[in-house]
VEXZALUM-27759 format. One line per 8 residues: number of its first residue (from 1); for each residue x, y, z of N, C-alpha, C. Coordinates in nm, 2 decimals. Example, Ala and Ser with C-alpha at 12.3 -4.5 7.8 and 13.67 -1.06 7.14 Angstrom:
BEGIN
1	1.32 -0.57 0.78 1.23 -0.45 0.78 1.32 -0.33 0.78 ~ 1.28 -0.22 0.71 1.37 -0.11 0.71 1.29 0.00 0.79
//
This chain:
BEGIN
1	-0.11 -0.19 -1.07 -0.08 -0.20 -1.21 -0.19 -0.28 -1.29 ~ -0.24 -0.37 -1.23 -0.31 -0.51 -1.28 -0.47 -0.38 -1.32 ~ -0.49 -0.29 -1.18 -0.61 -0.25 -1.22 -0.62 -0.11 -1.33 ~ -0.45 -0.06 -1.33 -0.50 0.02 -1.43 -0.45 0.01 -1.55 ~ -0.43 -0.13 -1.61 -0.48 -0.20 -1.72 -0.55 -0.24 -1.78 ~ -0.64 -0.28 -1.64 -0.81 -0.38 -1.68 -0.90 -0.25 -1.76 ~ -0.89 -0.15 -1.63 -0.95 0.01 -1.69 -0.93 0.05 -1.81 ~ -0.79 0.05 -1.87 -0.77 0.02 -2.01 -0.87 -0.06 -2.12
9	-0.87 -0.18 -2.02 -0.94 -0.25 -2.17 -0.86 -0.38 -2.19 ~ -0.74 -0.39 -2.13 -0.61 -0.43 -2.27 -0.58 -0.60 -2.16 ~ -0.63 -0.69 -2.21 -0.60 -0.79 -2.15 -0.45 -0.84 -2.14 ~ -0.39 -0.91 -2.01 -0.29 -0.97 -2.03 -0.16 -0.98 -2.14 ~ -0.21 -1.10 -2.23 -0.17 -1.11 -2.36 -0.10 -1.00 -2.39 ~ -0.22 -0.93 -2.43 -0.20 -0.80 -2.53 -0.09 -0.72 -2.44 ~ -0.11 -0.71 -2.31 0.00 -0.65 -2.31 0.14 -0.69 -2.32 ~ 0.14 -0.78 -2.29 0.30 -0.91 -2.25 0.34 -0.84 -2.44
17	0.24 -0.87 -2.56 0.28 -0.86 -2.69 0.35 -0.71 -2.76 ~ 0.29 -0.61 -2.65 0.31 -0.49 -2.71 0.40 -0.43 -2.55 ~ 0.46 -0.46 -2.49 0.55 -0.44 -2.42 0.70 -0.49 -2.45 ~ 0.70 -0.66 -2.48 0.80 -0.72 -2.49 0.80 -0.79 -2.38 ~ 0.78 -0.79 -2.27 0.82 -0.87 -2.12 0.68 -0.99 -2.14 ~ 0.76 -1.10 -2.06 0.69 -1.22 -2.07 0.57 -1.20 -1.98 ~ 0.46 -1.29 -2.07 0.31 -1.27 -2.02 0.33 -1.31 -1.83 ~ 0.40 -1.41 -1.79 0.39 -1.45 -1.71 0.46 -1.37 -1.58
25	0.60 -1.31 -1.63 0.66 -1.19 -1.59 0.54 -1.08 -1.56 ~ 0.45 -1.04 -1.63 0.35 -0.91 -1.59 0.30 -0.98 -1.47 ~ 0.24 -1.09 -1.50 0.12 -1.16 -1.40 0.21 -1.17 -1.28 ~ 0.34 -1.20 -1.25 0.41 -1.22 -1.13 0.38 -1.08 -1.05 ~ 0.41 -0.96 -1.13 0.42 -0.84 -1.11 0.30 -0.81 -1.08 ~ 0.21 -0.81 -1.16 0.02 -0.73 -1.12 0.03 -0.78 -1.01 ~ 0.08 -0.90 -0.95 0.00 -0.98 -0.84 0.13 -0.93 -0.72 ~ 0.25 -0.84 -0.70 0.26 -0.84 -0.63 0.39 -0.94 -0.56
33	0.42 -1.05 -0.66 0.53 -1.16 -0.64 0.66 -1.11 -0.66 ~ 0.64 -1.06 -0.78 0.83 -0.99 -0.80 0.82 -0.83 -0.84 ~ 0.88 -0.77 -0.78 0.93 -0.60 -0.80 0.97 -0.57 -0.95 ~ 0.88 -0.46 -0.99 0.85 -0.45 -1.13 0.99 -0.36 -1.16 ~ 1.03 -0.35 -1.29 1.16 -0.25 -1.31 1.10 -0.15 -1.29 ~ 1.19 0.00 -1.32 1.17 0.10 -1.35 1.13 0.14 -1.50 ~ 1.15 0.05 -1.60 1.13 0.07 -1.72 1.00 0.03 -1.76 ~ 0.95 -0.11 -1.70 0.79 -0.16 -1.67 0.73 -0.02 -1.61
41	0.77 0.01 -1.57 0.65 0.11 -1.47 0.63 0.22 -1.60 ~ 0.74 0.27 -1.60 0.72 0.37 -1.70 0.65 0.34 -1.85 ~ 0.66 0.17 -1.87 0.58 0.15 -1.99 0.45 0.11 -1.95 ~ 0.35 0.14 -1.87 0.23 0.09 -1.79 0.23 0.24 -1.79 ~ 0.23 0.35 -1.68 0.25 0.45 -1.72 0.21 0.54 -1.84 ~ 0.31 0.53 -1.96 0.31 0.55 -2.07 0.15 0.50 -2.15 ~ 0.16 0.36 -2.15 0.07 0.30 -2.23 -0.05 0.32 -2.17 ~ -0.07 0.32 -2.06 -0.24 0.32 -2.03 -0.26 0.44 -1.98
49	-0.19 0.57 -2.01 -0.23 0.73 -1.96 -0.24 0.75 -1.85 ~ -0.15 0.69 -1.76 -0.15 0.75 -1.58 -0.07 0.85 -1.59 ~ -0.02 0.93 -1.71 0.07 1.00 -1.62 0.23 0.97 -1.59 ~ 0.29 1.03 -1.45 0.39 0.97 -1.37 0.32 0.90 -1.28 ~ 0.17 0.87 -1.23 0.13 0.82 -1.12 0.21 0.70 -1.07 ~ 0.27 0.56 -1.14 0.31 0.46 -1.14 0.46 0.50 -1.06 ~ 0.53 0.59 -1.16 0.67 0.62 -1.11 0.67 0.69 -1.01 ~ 0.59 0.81 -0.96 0.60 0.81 -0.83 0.58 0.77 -0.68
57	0.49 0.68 -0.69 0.44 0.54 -0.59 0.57 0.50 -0.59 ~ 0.63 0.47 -0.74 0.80 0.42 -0.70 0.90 0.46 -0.64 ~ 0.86 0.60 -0.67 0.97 0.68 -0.55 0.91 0.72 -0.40 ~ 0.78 0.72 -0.38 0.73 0.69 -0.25 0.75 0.56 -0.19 ~ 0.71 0.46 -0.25 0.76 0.35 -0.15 0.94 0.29 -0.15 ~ 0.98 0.38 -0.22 1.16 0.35 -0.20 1.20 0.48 -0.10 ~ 1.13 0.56 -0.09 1.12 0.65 0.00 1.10 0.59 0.15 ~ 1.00 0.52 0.13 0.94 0.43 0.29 1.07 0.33 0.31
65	1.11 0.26 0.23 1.22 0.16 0.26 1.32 0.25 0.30 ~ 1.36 0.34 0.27 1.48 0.40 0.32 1.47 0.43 0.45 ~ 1.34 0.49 0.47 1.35 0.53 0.63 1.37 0.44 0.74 ~ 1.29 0.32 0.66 1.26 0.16 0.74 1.39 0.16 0.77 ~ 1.50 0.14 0.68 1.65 0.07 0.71 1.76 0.21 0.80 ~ 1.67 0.37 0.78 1.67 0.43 0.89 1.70 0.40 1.05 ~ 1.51 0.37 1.02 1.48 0.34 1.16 1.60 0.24 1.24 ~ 1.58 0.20 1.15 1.67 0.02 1.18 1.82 0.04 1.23
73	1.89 0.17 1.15 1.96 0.14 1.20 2.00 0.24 1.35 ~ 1.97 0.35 1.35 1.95 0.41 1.49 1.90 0.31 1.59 ~ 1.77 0.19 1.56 1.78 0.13 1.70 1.88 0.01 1.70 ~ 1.96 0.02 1.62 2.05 -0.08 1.66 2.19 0.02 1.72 ~ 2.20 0.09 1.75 2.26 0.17 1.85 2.18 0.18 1.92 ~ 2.10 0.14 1.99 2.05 0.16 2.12 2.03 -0.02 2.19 ~ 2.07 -0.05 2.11 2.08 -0.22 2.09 1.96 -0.29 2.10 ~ 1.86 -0.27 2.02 1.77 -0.30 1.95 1.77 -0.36 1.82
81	1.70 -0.54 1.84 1.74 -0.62 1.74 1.65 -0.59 1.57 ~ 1.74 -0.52 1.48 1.70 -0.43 1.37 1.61 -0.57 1.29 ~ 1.53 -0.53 1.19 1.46 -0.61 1.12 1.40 -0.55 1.02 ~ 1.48 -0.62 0.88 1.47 -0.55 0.77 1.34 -0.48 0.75 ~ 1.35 -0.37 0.63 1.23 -0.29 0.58 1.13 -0.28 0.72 ~ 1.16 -0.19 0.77 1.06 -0.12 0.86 1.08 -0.14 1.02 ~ 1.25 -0.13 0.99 1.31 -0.10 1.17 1.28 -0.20 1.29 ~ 1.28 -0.17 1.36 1.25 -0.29 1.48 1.11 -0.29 1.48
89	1.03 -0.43 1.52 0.91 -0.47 1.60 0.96 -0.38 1.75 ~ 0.75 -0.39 1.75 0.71 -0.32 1.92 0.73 -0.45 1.97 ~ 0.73 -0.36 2.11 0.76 -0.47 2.20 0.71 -0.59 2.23 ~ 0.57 -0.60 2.21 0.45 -0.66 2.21 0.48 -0.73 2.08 ~ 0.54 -0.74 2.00 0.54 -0.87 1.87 0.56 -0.98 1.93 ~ 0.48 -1.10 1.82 0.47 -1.19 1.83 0.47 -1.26 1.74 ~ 0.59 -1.40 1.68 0.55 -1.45 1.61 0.39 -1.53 1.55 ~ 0.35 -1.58 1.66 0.21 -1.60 1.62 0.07 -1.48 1.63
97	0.11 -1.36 1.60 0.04 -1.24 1.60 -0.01 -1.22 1.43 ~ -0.10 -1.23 1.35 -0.16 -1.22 1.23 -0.28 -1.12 1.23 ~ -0.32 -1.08 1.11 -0.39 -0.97 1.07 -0.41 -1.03 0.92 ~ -0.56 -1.02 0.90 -0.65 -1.06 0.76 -0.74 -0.96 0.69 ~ -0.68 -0.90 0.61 -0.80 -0.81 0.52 -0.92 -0.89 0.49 ~ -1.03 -0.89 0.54 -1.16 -0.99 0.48 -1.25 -0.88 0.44 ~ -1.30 -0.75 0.43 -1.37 -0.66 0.38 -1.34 -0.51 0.32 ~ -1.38 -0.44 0.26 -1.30 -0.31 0.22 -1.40 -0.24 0.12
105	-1.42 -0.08 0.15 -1.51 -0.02 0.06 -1.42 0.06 -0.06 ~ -1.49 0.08 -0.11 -1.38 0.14 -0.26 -1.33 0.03 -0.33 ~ -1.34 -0.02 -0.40 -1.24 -0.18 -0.46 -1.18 -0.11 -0.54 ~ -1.03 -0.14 -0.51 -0.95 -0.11 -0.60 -0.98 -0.07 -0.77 ~ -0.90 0.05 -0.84 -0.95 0.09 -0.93 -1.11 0.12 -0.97 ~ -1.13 0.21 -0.88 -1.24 0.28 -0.85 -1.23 0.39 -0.91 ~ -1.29 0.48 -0.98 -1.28 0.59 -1.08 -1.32 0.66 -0.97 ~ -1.28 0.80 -0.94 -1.29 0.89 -0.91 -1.27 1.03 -0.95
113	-1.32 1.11 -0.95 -1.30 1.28 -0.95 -1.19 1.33 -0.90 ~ -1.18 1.42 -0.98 -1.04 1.52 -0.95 -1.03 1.56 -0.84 ~ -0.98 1.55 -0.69 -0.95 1.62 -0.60 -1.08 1.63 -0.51 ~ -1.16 1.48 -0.56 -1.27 1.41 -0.44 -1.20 1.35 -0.33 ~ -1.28 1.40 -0.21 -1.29 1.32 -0.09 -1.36 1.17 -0.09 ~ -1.32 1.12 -0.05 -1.41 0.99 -0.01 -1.38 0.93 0.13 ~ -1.48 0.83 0.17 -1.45 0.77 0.26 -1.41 0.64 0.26 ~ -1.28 0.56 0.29 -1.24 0.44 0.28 -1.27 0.36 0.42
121	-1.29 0.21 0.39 -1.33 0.12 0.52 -1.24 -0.03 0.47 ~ -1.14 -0.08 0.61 -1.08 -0.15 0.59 -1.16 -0.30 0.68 ~ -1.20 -0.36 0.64 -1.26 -0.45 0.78 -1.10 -0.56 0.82 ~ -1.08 -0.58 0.94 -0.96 -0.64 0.95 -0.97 -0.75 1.04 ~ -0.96 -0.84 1.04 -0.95 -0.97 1.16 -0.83 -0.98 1.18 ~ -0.81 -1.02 1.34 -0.71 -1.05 1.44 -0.77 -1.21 1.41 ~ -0.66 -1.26 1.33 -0.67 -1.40 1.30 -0.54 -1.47 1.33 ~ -0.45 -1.41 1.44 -0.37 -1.50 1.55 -0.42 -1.49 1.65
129	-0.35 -1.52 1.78 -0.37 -1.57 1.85 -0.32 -1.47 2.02 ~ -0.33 -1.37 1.95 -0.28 -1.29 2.06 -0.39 -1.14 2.04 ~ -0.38 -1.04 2.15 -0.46 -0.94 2.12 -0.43 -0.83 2.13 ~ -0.51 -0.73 2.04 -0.44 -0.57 1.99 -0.46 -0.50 2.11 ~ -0.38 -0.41 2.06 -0.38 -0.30 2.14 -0.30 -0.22 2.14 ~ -0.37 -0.03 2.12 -0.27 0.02 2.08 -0.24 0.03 1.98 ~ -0.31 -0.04 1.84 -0.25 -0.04 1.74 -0.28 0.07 1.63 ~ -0.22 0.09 1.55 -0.21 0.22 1.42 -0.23 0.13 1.30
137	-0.31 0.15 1.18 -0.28 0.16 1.02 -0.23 0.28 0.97 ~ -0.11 0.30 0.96 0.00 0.39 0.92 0.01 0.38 0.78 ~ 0.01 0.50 0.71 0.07 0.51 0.57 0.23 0.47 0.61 ~ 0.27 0.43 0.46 0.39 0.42 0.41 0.42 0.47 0.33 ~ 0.53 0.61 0.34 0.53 0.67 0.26 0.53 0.83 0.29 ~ 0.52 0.92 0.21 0.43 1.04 0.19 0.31 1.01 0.26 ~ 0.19 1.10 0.28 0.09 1.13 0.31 0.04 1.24 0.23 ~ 0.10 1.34 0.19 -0.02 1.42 0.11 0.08 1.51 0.03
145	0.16 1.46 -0.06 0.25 1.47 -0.14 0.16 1.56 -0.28 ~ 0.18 1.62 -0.33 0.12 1.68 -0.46 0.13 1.59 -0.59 ~ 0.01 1.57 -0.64 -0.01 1.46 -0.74 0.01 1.30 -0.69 ~ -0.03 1.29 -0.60 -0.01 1.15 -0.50 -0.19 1.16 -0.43 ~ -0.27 1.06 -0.39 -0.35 1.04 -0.37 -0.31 1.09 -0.21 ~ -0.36 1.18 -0.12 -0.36 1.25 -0.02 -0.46 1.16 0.09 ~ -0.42 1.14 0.19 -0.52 1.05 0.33 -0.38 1.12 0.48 ~ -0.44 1.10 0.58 -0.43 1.14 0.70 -0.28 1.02 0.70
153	-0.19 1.06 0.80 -0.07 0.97 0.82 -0.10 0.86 0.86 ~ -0.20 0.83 0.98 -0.28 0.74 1.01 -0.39 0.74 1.08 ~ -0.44 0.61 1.14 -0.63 0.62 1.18 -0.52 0.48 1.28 ~ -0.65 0.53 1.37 -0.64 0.42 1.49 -0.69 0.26 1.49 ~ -0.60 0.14 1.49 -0.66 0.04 1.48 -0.75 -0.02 1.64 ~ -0.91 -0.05 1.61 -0.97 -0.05 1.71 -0.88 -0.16 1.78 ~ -0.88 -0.21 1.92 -0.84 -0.29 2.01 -0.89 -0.42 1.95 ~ -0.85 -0.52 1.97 -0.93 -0.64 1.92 -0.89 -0.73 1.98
161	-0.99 -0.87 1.99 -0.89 -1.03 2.10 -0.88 -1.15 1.96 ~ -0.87 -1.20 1.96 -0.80 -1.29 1.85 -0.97 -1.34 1.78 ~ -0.99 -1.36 1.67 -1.12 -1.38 1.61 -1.21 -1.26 1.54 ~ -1.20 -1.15 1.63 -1.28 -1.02 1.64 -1.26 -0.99 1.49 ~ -1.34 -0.88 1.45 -1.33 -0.80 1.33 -1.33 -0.69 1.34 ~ -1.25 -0.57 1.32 -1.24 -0.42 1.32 -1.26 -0.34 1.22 ~ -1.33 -0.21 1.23 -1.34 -0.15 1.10 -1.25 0.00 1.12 ~ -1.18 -0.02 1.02 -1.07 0.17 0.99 -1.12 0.24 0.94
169	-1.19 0.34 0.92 -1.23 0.44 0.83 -1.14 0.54 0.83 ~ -1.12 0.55 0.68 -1.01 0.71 0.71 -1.04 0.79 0.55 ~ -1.07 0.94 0.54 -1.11 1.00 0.45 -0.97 0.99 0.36 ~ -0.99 1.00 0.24 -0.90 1.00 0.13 -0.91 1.11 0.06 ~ -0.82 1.16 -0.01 -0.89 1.27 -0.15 -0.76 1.23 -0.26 ~ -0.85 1.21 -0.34 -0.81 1.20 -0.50 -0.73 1.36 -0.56 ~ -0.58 1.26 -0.65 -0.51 1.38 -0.65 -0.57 1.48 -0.77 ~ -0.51 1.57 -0.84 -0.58 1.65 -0.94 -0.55 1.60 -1.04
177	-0.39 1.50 -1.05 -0.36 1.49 -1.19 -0.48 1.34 -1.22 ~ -0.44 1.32 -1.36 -0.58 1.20 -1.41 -0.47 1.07 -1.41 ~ -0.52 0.96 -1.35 -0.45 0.81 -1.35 -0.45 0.75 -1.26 ~ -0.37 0.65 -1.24 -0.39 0.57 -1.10 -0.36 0.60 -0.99 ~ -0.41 0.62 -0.85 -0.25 0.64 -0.71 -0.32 0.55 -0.63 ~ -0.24 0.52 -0.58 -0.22 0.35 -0.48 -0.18 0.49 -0.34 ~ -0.25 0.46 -0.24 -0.18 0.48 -0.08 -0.14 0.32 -0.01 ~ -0.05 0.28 0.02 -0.05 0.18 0.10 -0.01 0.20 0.29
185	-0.10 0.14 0.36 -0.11 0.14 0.49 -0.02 -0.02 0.54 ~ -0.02 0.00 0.68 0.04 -0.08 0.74 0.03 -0.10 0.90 ~ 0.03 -0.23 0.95 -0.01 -0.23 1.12 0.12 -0.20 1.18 ~ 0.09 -0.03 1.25 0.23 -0.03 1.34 0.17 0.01 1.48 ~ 0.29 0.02 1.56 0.27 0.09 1.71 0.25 0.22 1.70 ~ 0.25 0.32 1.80 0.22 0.45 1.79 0.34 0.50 1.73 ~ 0.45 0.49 1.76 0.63 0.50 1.72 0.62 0.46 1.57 ~ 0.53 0.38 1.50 0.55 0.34 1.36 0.63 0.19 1.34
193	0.65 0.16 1.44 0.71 0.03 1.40 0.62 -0.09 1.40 ~ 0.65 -0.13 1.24 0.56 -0.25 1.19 0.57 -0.36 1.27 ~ 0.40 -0.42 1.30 0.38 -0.55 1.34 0.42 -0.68 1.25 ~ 0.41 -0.61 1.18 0.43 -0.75 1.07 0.51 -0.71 0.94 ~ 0.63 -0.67 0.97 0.80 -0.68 0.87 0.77 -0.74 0.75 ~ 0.86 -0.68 0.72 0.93 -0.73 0.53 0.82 -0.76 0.43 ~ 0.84 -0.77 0.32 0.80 -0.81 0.24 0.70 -0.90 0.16 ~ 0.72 -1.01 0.29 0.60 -1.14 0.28 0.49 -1.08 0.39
201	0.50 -0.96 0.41 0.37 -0.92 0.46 0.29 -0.78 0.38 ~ 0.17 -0.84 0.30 0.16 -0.69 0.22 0.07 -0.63 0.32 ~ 0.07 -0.51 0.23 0.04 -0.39 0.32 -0.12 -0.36 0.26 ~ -0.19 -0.33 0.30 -0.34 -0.29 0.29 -0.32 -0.14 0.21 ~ -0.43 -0.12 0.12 -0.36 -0.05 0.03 -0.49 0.03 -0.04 ~ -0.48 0.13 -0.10 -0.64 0.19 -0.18 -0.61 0.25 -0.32 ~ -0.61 0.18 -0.39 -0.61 0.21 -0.57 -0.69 0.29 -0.64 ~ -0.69 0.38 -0.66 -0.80 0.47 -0.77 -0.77 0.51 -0.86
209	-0.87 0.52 -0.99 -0.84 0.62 -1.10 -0.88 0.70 -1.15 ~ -0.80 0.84 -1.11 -0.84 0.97 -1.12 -0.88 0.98 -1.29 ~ -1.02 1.04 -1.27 -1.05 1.04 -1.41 -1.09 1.25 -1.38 ~ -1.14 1.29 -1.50 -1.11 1.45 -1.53 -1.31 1.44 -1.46 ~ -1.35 1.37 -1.50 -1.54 1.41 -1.40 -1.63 1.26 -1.45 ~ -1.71 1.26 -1.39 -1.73 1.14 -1.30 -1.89 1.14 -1.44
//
């Protein structure tokens, strides 16, 4: 949201003034701290010409949660200890098991072309204390939904020992309609079950803005 505002032009302030919602309320939101309404989205949306792009990421990622509390609950009939938003941990979890975005190509709110390929690169550090293997960056969500920014379900995370740095590459393509779309990814097992649960862990993510030509 934060980047397809800037793209706009329309600082902070100005928006908090011509929305109604408190300056500090948006800033919680751009950044990710508190879950935006449905009426914010649509006034972001509205005002800065995305489109639906905003509202449908909203029904894509309430889409992902559903499945999560899915997953969750089928393995708890198999007596598997469930864990909110995105089912049970692999076997291999670890509380002291961490994962650090420190590099990435495309930066967010990147203008792109209508129904362009590109190539995206996540660089990622194993910054606990344990080591990969086996591991997936999995969309969350859709994968190649109409008017939603289109990428492969997932790319393989290389193996790594605690320190190491890995690189993801996975081709994208920009949808046709014009505005923002966000894909967000996530560290799971081959089964899909996240390394790193809920909420206080974000998810690695690629923002663009579909513009009509470049």
């Amino acid at each position: 949201m934060r980047e397809l505002r800037e793209a706009a032009g329309v600082p902070l302030s100005r928006a908090a003034a011509l929305s109604g919602w408190d300056k500090g309320h948006l800033s919680r939101v751009e950044r990710g701290h508190t879950k935006p309404s449905r009426e914010l989205i649509e006034w972001y949306d509205v005002s800065f010409g995305a489109g639906d792009a905003l509202v449908n990421q909203l029904v894509e990622l309430d889409a992902a949660v559903r499945a999560g509390k899915d997953v969750s609950q089928r393995d708890l009939r198999r007596h598997v200890v469930p864990m909110l938003l995105g089912g049970s941990v692999p076997a291999d979890h670890h509380p002291d098991d961490r994962a650090e975005l420190v590099g990435e190509t495309v930066p967010d709110g990147t203008r792109v072309a209508r129904d362009q390929e590109f190539e995206k690169t996540w660089e990622i550090r194993n910054s606990g204390d344990r080591p990969w293997c086996d591991r997936w960056l999995t969309r969350q969500g859709a994968a190649a939904t109409p008017g939603w920014l289109r990428s492969p379900h997932r790319a393989r995370l290389p193996d790594a020992v605690p320190g190491e740095v890995v690189t993801v590459r996975m081709t994208l393509q920009a949808p046709s309609q014009v505005g923002a779309s966000t894909a967000y990814f996530k560290v799971t097992d081959e089964a899909g079950r996240l390394y790193y649960p809920g909420l206080e862990s974000a998810p690695v993510c690629c923002t663009i803005f579909t513009v009509y030509e470049l």
